[in-house]
C-alpha positions in Angstrom: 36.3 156.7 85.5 35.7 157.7 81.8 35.1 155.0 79.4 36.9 154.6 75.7 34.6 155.8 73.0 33.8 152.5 71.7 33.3 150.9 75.2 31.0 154.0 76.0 28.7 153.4 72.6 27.9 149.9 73.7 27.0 150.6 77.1 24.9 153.5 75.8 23.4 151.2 72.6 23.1 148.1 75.3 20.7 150.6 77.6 18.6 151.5 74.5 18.5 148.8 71.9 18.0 144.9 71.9 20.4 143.4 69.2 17.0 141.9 67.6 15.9 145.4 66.9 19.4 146.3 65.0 19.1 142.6 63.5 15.3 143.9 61.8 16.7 147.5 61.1 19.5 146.1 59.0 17.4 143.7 57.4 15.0 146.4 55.9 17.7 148.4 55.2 19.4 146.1 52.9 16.0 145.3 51.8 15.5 149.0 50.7 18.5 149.0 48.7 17.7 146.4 46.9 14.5 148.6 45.7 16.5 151.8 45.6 18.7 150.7 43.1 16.1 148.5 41.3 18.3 145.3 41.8 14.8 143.6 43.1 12.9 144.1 40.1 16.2 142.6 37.9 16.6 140.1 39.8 12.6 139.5 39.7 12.5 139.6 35.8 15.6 136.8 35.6 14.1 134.6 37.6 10.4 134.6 35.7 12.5 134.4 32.6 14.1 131.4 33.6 11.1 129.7 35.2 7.7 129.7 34.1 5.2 132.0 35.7 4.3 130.0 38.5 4.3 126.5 39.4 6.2 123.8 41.3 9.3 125.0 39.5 9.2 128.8 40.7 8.1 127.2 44.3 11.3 125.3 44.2 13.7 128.2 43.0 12.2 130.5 45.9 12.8 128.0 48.6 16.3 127.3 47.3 17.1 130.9 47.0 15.5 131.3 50.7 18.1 128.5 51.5 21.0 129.8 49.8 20.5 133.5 51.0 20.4 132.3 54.5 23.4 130.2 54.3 24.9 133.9 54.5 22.4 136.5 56.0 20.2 135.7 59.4 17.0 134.3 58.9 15.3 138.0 59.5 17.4 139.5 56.6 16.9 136.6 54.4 12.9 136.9 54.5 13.1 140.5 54.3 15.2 140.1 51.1 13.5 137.4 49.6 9.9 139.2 49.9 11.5 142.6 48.0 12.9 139.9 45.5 9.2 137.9 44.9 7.0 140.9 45.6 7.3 142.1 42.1 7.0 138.4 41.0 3.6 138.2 42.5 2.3 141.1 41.1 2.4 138.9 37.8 0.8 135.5 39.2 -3.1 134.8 39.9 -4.1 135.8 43.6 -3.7 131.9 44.5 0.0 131.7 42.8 1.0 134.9 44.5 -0.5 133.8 48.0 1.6 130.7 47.6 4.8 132.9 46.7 4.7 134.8 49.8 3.9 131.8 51.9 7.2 130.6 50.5 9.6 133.1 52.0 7.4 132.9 55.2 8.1 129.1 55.7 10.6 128.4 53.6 
């Protein structure tokens, strides 16, 4: 008995793929967007504008971002976001600042 198209592609997908890898694909694809279109790097440079170049205060607006973001993407997309987003943000902190920053999206 033939199947319809769509319940064909998930028994073909289901042989092949886990959801978890599709959950990590999407999550670095939206992540290279981001960088594509340079919307990383803006959003980067507003939020060292608003907050000092390191500090308690930047520590607090990446874990609320982290929290935010998450609210609306899985927890896979959110750190894959969040680390395009404060990648170019550590580039511009000490070694200590910027190991603190990416520790952030990890646990946060």
């Amino acid at each position: 008995e033939a199947l319809p198209p769509s319940a064909a592609a998930v028994v073909v997908s289901a042989a092949y793929f886990d959801p978890v890898i599709f959950l990590f694909i999407s999550g670095f694809a939206m992540g290279q967007a981001l960088e594509k279109f340079h919307i990383t790097e803006r959003l980067a440079t507003r939020l060292l504008s608003r907050v000092a170049t390191g500090g308690d205060r930047l520590a607090l607006v990446i874990l609320c971002l982290g929290l935010f973001v998450s609210g609306a993407l899985s927890n896979v997309a959110t750190a894959v976001l969040l680390t395009a987003v404060v990648a170019p943000v550590a580039r511009e902190l000490s070694d200590s600042e910027a190991k603190r920053a990416i520790l952030e999206v990890a646990f946060g």
